[in-house]
N, C-alpha and C positions, 0 to 999 in steps of 0.2 A: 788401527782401523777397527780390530774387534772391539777396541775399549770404547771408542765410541758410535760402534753398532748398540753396546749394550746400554749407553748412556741414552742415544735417542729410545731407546725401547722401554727406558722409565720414564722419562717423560713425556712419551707418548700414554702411558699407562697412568699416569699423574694427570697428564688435561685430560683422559678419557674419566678420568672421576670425579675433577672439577667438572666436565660439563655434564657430567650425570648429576651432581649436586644442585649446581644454576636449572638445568632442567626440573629437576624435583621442587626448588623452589618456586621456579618460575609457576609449576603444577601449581603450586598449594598458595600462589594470590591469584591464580586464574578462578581457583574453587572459590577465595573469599569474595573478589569481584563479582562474578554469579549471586553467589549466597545476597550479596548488597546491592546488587543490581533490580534480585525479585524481591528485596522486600519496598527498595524504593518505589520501586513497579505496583506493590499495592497500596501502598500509601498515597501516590497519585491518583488511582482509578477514580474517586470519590472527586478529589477538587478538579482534573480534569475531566473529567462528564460535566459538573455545574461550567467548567470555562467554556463545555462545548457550547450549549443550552444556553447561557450568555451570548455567545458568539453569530447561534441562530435568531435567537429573538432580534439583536442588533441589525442582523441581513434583512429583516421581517421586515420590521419597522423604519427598514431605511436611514437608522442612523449609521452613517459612512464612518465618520469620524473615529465613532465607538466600536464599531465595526472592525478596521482596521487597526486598532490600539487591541483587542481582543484575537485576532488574528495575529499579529505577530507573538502574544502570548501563546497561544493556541499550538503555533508553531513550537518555539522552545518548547514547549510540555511534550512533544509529542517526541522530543529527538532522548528525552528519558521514560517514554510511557514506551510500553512492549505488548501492550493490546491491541490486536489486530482490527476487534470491532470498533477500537473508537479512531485508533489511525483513519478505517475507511468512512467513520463518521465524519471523521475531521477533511478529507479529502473532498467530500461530498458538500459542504459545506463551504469551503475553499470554493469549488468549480460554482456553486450558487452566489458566492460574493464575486467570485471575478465576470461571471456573466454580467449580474446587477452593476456593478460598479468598475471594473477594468478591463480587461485583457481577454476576448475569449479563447487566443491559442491557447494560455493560461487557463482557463475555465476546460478546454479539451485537457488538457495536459494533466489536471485533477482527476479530472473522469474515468479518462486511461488506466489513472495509478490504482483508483479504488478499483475499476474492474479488475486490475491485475491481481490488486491484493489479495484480494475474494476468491481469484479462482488458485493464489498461490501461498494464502495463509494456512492451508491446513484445514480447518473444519470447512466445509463447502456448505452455504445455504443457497442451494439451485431458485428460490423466489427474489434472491437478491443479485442475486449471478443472474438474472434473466432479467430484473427490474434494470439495474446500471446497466446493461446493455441495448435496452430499450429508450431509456431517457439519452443517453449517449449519439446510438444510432439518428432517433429523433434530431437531436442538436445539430449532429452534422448533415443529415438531410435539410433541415430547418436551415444551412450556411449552402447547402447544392455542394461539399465534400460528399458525393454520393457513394462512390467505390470505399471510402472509409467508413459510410452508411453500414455499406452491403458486407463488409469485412466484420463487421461489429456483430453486427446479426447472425450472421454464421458462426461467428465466436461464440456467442450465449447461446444458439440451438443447441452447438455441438457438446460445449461443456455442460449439459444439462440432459435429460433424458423426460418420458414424456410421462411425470409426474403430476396425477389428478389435480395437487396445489399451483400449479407454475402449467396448467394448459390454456390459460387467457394469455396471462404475458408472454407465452410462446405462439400462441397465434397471434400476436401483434407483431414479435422479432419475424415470425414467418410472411406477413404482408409487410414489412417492412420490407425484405430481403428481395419478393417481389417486385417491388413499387421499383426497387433499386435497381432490380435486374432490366425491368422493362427503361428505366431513364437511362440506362449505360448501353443496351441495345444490346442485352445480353438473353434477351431470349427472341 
């Protein structure tokens, strides 16, 4: 029995090294994956901005076709790009093709993602934090989703503060929020 108390006890001491080794391993391709991931990350920013700007003009001009061949491009690019500005360009841009040309729970379903992104990327721009939540609210007032109006509006007052740049689009979110309260019979 002691002999093999002592036996489990090295080789509990032997996989305790082994997986501190796989672990240290494991560290040093998690660091080379990062390292490869941000240089990919800037080598894209350059040709995905022109697929965005592609992608736009296509929605403009009403070619569908191209529109959608550029979109699902758009798409893959985006599941290797780590830029948050262009993900929410690309979101915004998505919710204008699918209003124009398919789905608008899809077209919400975009609008959502970039207001979310925006308020949960990290650098906050309060004129864009306030704009998608105005065009949004809109859209769904615009469908009579009123309490998802009214939900939207409050989101972008509250995430934002009352900042001389962003005091027009906040007095829009704020009659909006109104217009919402009196159609729900909330005031």
């Amino acid at each position: 029995n002691a002999l093999n108390a002592v036996n489990e006890k090295r080789v509990g001491a032997l996989a305790g090294k082994q997986n501190l080794r796989v672990l240290h391993d494991l560290n040093d391709r998690l660091d080379e994956y990062s390292r490869l991931r941000g240089e990919l990350d800037r080598e894209l920013v350059p040709f995905f901005s022109m697929l965005l700007k592609d992608f736009r003009g296509a929605i403009d001009r009403r070619e569908e076709d191209r529109a959608r061949a550029l979109r699902t491009t758009c798409l893959q690019m985006a599941r290797m790009c780590d830029q948050t500005a262009l993900q929410v360009e690309l979101d915004g841009y998505l919710a204008v093709f699918e209003f124009r040309f398919g789905d608008h729970e899809q077209a919400f379903y975009f609008q959502r993602r970039g207001l979310m992104r925006q308020l949960t990327g990290g650098e906050v721009n309060p004129r864009s934090i306030c704009e998608w939540a105005r065009e949004l609210a809109m859209a769904f007032f615009g469908n009579r989703r009123i309490y998802e109006a009214k939900e939207v509006c409050a989101v972008g007052l509250a995430a934002t503060d009352e900042a001389t740049d962003v005091r027009e689009v906040r007095a829009s979110l704020s009659f909006m929020l109104g217009l919402s309260e009196i159609a729900l019979g909330d005031l």
